[in-house]
C-alpha positions in Angstrom: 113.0 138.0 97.5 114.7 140.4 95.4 116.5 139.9 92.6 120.1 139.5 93.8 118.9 137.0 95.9 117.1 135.2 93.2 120.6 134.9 91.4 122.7 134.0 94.1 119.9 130.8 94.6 120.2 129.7 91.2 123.7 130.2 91.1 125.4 126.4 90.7 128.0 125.8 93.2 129.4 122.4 94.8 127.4 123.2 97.7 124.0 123.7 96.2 124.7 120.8 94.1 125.0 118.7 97.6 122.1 119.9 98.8 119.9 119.5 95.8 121.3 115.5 95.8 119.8 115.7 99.5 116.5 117.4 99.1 115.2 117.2 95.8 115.8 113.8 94.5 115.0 111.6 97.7 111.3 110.5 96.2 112.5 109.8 92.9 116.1 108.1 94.5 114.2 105.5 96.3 112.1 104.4 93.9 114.4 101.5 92.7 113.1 99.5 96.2 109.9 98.9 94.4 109.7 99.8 90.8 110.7 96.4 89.5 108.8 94.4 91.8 105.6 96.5 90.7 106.2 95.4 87.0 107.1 91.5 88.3 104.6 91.1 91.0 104.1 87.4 91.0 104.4 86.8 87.4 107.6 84.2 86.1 110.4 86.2 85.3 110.9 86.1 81.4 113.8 88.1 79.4 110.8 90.2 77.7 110.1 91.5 81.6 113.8 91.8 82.8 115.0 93.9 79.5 111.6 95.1 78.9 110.8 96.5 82.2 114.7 98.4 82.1 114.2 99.8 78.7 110.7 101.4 79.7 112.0 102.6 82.8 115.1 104.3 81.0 112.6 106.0 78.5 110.3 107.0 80.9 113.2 109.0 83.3 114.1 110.6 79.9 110.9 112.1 78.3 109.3 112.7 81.8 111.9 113.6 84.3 114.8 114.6 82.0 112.6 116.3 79.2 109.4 117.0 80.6 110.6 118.4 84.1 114.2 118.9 84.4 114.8 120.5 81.3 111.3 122.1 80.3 109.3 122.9 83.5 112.1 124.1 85.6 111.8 126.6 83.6 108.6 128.2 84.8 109.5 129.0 87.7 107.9 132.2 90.0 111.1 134.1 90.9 112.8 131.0 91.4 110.2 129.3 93.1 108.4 125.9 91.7 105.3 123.7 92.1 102.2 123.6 90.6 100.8 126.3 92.6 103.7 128.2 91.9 102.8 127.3 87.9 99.3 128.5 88.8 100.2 131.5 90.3 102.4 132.9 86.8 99.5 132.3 84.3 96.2 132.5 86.6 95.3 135.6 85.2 95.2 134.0 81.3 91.8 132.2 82.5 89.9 131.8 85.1 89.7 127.4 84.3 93.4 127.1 85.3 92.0 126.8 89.0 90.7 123.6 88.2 94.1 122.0 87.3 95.7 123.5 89.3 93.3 122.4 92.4 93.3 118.7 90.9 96.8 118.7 90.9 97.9 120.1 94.2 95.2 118.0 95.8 96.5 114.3 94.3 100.3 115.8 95.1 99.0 115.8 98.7 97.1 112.3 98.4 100.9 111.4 97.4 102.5 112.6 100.6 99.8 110.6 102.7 101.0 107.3 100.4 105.1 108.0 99.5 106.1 107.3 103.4 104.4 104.7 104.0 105.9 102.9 100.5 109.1 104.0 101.0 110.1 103.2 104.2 107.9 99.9 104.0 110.2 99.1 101.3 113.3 99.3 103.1 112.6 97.4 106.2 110.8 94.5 104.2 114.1 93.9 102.7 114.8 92.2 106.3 112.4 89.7 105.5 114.4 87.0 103.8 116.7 87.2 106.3 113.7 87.4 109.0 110.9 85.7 107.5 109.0 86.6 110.7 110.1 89.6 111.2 106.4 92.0 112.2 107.8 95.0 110.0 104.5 97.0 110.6 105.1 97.8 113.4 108.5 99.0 113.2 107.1 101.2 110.0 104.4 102.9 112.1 107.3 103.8 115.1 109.5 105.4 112.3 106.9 107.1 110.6 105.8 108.2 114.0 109.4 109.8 114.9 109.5 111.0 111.8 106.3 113.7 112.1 107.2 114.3 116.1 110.1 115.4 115.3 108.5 118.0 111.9 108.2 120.5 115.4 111.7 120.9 116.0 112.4 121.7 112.5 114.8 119.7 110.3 118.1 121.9 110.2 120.2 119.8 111.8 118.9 116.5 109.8 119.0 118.7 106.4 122.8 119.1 106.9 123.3 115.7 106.3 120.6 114.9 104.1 123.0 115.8 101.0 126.1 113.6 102.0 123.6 110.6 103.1 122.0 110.6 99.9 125.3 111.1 97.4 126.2 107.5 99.3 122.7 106.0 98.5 123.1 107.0 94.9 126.8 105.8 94.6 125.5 102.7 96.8 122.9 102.0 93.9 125.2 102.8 91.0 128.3 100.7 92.2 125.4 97.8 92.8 124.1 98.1 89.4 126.8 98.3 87.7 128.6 95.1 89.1 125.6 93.2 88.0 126.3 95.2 84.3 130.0 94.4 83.8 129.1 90.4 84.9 127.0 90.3 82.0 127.4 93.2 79.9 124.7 92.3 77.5 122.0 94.1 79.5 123.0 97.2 78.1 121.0 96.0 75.0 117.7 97.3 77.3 118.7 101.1 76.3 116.8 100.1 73.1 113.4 101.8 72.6 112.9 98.2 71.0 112.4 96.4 74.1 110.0 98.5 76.1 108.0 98.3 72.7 108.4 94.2 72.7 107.1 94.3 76.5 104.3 96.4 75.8 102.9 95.1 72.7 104.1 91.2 72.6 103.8 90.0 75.8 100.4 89.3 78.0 98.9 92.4 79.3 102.4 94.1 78.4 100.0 96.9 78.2 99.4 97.0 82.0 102.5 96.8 83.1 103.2 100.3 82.0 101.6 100.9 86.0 104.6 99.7 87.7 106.9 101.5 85.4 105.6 104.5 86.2 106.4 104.1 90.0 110.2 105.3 88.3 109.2 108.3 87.5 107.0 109.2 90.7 109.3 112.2 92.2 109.5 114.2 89.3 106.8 116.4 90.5 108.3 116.9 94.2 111.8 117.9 92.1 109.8 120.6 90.7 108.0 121.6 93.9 111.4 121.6 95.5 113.4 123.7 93.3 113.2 126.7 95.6 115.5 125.6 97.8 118.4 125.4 96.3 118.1 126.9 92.4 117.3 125.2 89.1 121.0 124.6 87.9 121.8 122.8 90.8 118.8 120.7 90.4 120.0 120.2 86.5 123.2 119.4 86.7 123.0 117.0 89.7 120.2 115.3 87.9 122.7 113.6 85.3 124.6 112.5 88.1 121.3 110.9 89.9 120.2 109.8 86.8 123.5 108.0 85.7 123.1 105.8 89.6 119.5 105.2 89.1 119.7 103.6 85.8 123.1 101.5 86.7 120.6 100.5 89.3 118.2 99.4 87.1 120.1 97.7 84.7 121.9 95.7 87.4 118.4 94.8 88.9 117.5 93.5 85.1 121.3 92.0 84.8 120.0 89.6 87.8 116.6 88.9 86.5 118.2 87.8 83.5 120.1 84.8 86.4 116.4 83.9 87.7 114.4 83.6 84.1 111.8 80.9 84.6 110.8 81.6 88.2 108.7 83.7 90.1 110.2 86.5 92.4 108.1 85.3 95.4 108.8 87.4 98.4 112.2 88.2 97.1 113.2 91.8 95.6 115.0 92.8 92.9 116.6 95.1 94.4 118.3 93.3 97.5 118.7 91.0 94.9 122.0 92.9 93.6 123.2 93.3 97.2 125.8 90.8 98.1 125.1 88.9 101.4 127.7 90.3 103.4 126.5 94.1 102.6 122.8 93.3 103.0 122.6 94.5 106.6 124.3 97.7 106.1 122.7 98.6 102.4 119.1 98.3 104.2 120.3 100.6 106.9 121.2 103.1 104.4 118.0 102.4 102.4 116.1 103.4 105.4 118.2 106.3 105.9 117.1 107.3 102.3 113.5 106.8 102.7 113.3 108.6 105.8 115.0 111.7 104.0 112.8 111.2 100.9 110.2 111.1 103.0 111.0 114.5 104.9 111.8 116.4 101.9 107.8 115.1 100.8 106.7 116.1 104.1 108.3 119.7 103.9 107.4 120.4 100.2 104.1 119.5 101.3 104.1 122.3 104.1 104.6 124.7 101.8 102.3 123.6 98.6 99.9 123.9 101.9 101.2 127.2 102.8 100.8 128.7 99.2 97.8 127.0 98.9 96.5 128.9 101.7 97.7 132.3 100.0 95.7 131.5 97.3 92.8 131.2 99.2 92.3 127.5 98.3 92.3 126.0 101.5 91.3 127.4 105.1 94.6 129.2 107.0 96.2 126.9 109.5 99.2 128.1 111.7 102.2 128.2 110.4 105.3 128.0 112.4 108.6 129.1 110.8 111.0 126.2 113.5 114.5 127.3 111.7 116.0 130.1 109.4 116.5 128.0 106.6 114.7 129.4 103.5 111.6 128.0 102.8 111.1 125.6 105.6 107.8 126.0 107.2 105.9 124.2 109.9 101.8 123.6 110.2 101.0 121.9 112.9 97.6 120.4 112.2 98.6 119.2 108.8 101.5 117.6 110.4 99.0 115.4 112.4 96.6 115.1 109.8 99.4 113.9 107.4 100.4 111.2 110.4 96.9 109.8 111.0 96.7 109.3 106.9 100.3 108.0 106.6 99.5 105.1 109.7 95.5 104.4 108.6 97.7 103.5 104.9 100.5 101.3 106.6 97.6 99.7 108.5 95.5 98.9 105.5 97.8 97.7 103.0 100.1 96.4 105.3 102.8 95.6 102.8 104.7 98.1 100.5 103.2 95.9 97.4 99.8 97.0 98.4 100.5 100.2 98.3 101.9 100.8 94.8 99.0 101.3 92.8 97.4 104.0 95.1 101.0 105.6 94.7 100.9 105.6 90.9 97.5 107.0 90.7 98.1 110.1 92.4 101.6 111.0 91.3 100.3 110.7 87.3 97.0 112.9 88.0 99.0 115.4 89.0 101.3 114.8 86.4 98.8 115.6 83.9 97.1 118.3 85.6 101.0 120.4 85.7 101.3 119.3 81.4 97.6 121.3 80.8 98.6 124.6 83.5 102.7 124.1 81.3 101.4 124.3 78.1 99.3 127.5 79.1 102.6 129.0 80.7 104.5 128.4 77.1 102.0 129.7 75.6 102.1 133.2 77.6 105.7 133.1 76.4 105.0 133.4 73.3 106.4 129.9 72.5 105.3 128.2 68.9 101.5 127.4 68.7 103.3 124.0 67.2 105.8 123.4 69.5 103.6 123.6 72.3 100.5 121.3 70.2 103.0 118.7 69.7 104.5 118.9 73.3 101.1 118.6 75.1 99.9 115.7 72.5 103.2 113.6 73.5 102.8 114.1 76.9 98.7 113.6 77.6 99.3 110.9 75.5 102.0 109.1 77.5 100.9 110.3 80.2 97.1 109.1 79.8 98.4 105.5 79.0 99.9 105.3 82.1 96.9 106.7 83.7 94.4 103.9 82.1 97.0 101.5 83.2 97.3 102.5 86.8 93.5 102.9 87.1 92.9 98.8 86.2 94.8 98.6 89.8 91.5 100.5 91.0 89.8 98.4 93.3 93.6 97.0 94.5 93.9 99.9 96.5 94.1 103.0 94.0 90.5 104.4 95.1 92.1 105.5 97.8 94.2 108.0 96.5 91.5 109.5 94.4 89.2 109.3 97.4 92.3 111.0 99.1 92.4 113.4 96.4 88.5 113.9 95.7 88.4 114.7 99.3 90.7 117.4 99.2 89.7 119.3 95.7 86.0 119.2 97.5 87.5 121.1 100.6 89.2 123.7 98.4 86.8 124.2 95.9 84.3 124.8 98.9 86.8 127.1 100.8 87.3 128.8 97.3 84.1 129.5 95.8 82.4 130.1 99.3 85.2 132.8 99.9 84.1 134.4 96.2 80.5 134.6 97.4 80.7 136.1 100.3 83.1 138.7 98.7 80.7 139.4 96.0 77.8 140.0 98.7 80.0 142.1 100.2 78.9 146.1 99.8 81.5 148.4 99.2 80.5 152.1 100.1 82.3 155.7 98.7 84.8 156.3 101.6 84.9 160.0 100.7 81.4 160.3 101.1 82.0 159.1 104.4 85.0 161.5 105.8 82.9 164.5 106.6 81.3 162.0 109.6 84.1 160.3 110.3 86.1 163.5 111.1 83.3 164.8 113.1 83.0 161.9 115.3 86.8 161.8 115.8 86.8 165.6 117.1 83.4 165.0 118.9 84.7 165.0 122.7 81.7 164.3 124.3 81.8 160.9 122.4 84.2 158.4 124.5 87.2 158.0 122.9 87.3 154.4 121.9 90.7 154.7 120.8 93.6 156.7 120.0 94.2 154.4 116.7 91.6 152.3 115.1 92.2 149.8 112.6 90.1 148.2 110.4 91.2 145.0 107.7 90.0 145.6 103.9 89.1 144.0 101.1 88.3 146.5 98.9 90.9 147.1 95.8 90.1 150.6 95.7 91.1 153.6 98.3 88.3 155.3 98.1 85.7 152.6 98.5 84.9 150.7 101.9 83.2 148.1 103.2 79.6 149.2 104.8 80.3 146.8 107.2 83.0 149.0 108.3 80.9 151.8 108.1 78.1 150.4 110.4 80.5 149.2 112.9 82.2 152.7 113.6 79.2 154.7 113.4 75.7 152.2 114.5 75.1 151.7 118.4 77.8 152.7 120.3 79.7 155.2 118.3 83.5 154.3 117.7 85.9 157.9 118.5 88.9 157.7 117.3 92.1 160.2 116.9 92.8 158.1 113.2 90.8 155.4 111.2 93.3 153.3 109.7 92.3 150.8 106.9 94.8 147.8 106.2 94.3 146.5 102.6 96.4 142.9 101.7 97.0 142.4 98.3 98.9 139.1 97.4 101.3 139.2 94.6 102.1 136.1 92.4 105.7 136.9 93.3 106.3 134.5 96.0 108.6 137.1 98.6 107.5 140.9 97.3 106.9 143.0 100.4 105.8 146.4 99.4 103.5 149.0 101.0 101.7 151.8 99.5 100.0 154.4 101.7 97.0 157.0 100.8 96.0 159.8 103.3 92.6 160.5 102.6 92.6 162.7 105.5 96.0 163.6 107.6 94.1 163.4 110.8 91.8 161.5 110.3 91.3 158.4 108.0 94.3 156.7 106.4 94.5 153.4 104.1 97.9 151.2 104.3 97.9 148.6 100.9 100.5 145.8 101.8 101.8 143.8 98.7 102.9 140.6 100.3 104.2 137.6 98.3 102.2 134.2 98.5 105.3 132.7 100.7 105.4 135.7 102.9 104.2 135.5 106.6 101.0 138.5 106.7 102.1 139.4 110.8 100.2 142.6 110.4 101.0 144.1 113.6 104.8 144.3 113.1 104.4 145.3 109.5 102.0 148.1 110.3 103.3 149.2 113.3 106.4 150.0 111.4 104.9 151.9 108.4 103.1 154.3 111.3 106.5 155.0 113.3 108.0 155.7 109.8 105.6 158.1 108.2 105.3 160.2 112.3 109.2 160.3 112.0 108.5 161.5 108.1 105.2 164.1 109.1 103.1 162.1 107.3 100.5 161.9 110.4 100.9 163.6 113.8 99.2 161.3 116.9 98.8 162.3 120.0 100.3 160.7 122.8 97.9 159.6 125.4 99.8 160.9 128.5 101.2 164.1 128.2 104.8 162.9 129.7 105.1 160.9 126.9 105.5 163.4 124.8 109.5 163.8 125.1 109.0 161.0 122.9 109.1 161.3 119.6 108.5 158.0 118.5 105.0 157.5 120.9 102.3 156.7 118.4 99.5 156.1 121.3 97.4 152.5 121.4 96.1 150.9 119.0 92.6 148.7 118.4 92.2 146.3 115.4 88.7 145.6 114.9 88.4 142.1 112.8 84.9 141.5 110.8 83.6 138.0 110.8 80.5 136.8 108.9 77.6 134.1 109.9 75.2 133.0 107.4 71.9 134.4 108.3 69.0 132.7 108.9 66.9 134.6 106.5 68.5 133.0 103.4 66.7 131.0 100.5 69.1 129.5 98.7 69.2 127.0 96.3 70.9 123.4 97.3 74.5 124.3 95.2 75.1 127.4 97.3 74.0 125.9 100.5 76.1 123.0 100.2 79.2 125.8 99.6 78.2 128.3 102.2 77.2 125.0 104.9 80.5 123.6 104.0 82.5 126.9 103.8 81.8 127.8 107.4 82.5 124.4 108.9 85.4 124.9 107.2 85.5 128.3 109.0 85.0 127.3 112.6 88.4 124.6 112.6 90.4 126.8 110.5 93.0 129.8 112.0 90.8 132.7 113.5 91.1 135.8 111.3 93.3 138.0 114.2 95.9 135.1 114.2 96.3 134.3 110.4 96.9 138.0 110.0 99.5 138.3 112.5 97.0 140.7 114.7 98.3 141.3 118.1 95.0 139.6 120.2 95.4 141.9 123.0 94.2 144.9 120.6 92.1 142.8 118.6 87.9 143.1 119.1 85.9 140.7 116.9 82.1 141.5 115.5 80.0 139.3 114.0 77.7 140.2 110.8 75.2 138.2 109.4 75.8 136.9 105.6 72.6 136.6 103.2 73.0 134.8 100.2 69.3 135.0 98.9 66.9 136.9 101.2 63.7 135.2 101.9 60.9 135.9 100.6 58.2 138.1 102.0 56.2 136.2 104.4 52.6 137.1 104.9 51.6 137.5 108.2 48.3 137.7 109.1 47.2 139.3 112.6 44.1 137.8 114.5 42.4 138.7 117.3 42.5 136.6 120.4 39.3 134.8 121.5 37.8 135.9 124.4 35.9 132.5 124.9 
């Protein structure tokens, strides 16, 4: 993405600010269905709980939405890009430990995408039940969760249109709910006092560990930041107030009729349905659902691409991606989608009620919270921000942040190990993936190409060698033109020789710019060997064969190279660049290794990893009907001389 596209994104307009209402702030937008209920649960409602609970839950939307993301960590943002790995990606070079919060904290944002559909739209359709007391509503969650990720293949366009107007009438829905409840009896504005949320905390019983449900308030703050590519920071700003203004109206409305219920426990009622008058309760749950749904797509899409970056950054192993619409950013994988379904139905049919849920939500959401404070403060202090500034920002925040981490973790065995299990699960798989794909580049031999080129050319002009093809192309990992795999080496030049008019080597560099698409090109030999560098963002698609194909047609129309057509009638046409044969490199781990039980446990793990994940020639974009795959065996630790002894056979 150049420039002038990056300002026309961030640009505010009434549009954008539409759109960001529809996309961005679905997670966060829906959380009024269970944040109160959370701090309640099935204690008696008290005044301390009802003005408490509001007061905390105001606070907590300002330091840590308002503050925290909306006016301080929209501002890191990678060419207009956000997300943690977005974060990681701008200061990764400052030290090499920023990939461990940045793995813990993609990892739990994932465990929350498994956990936010199933708590959402739980949450709307058990506001049936006092109307239906028997009303099976898992059922009916697991066939909307089910549409929901069947229909992720057709893409979303059409839905995203009306994702923006469908969620302005949720949020004026909430507002005008709460703040009926507000003007009956004004007096619960009194909850906008710090006071309050300090009485709640420190005076009544285990005030302390009610700070778990609060945080449930402030759980889409991080998929705001993740989503701010698609539609530009000021729009996310300034249609923030607007959202923010609804949700607390809500809130205080929800606390206005607590206030009427003092002295008795919620039961199965909720707060929230609470503030609906009977005759709208039908249609307010149909437009809840409507609004979970959409906060659950938007998850589901800025999960695709945390998943896609991820794999960019070599932190998880490539999957396909399918691109189902034009609209920017909106990517498809496939086998995530399913993966993501069978977690989203094994938590629906666990916890079976929303309630269940909430403190494997929490825990996940505020890990991840803390891991994008640590990689934020490391960002401000690569812009040269005040050592202070940032000292006292990071102190605040770990410590608000930790104290609603010890509270959430007392919900542990109520259903919050499975979020970290979620979690621990997937920073094992990307530390594996990572790590095993450092080893085997560092056991990788790199040999002087130059040294090479006097061969090389005479093979290519040696015609009693078969040709093997007019154009062959090799993929690269080495940083530096003039050095080469010897891998590369001993596949052209070992057994049967590989002739070929021009060697190509294709080199992919990825930028920490999320849409660059540059090329550089050295001729190390016009005829004969050639190296192509590609400088691809971490959001662009590598389809090699239509980005190199290109670069060849435009250096034979430039001189650069002259190939020979294969048939001689072809000639007449300029533009005939002859076949081409990618040859694609993949490593086993060899027998002879003596390893230690670390590395085995990265390598084992790495290629398992390897076998289910996208095959080289496809996550490169490599045309398979030109594509020849060799296998080379990977030692670690070579084994250790054995002594063999030789004996003579007995002739008795």
């Amino acid at each position: 993405m150049n420039k002038h596209e990056h300002s026309n994104l961030d640009k505010m307009s009434a549009a954008g600010l539409l759109v960001a209402i529809g996309i961005v702030f679905g997670d966060i937008g829906t959380s009024p269905l269970y944040t109160y209920r959370a701090i309640i649960e099935e204690r008696t409602v008290t005044e301390t709980l009802a003005l408490g609970g509001a007061s905390a839950i105001f606070w907590t939307l300002t330091f840590q939405t308002t503050l925290k993301y909306v006016l301080i960590t929209l501002r890191a943002d990678n060419n207009g890009e956000g997300g943690i790995f977005s974060l990681y990606a701008l200061i990764r070079r400052n030290a090499n430990w920023l990939l461990f919060p940045a793995i813990a904290g993609g990892a739990f944002l994932i465990a929350d995408s498994i956990i936010t559909p199933p708590i959402s739209v739980s949450s709307a359709i058990e506001g049936l039940l006092p109307l239906y007391p028997n009303l099976p509503t898992v059922p009916i969650v697991l066939a909307i969760l089910l549409l929901l990720f069947v229909a992720q293949q057709a893409g979303t366009e059409i839905l995203g249109k009306a994702f923006g107007p469908i969620m302005s009438v949720w949020f004026t829905m909430i507002g005008l709910l709460g703040a009926v409840q507000v003007i009956q009896n004004p007096g619960v504005i009194r909850a906008l006092n710090p006071y309050y949320a300090y009485n709640m905390i420190v005076n009544y019983p285990e005030g302390f560990w009610l700070l778990g449900g609060v945080f449930l308030c402030s759980t889409g703050a991080e998929a705001l930041y993740s989503d701010m590519g698609h539609v530009g920071r000021k729009n996310v700003q300034v249609s923030w107030f607007f959202v923010k203004a609804c949700l607390i109206l809500c809130y205080l409305g929800q606390a206005a009729w607590l206030l009427k219920h003092t002295g008795k426990p919620l039961g199965v009622e909720n707060s929230f349905f609470g503030i609906v008058p009977s005759w709208f309760l039908l249609p307010s749950i149909g437009i809840a659902t409507l609004a979970t749904i959409i906060a659950s797509q938007a998850l589901i899409s800025g999960t695709f691409t945390l998943v896609s970056e991820a794999f960019r950054l070599t932190l998880l192993p490539k999957m396909r991606i399918i691109f189902p619409s034009d609209a920017r950013g909106q990517v498809y994988i496939p086998a995530f989608n399913w993966l993501l379904l069978a977690g989203c139905l094994g938590v629906v049919l666990y916890f079976q009620e929303s309630k269940n849920m909430e403190a494997a939500f929490g825990l996940s959401v505020n890990l991840t919270m803390i891991m994008t404070t640590v990689l934020l403060s490391m960002y401000l202090h690569s812009k040269k921000v005040n050592i202070l500034i940032i000292g006292g920002l990071l102190l605040i925040y770990l410590l608000i942040e930790s104290s609603f981490l010890v509270a959430n973790l007392r919900k542990f065995t109520h259903g919050g190990w499975v979020s970290l299990l979620l979690g621990v699960v997937m920073i094992t798989v990307m530390m594996v993936w990572y790590y095993g794909s450092l080893i085997k580049r560092r056991l990788t031999n790199f040999v002087s190409l130059r040294d090479h080129l006097p061969i090389l050319k005479k093979l290519s002009n040696d015609e009693s060698v078969p040709k093997y093809a007019t154009n062959l192309v090799y993929l690269t990992a080495s940083t530096e033109p003039d050095m080469i795999e010897e891998n590369i080496i001993d596949s052209i030049l070992e057994g049967q020789s590989k002739r070929a008019e021009v060697y190509w080597l294709i080199h992919i560099e990825l930028m920490d710019e999320p849409y660059t698409t540059d090329y550089i090109i050295d001729i190390l030999d016009p005829e004969e060997v050639v190296r192509i560098t590609f400088r691809l963002g971490f959001r662009v698609q590598p389809r090699i064969s239509l980005l190199f194909r290109k670069v060849v047609e435009e250096m034979v129309r430039c001189g650069e190279v002259q190939l020979n057509p294969k048939y001689k009638s072809l000639k007449a046409n300029a533009n005939s660049i002859g076949d081409f044969r990618f040859i694609i490199i993949n490593r086993f781990l060899s027998y002879e290794n003596e390893i230690d039980v670390i590395d085995a446990f990265v390598m084992n793990g790495y290629f398992a990893l390897k076998k289910i994940s996208l095959a080289d020639e496809r996550a490169y974009g490599v045309d398979t009907q030109n594509v020849q795959t060799e296998k080379m065996p990977l030692i670690v630790s070579p084994a250790e001389y054995v002594n063999l002894r030789r004996v003579e056979q007995s002739t008795d």
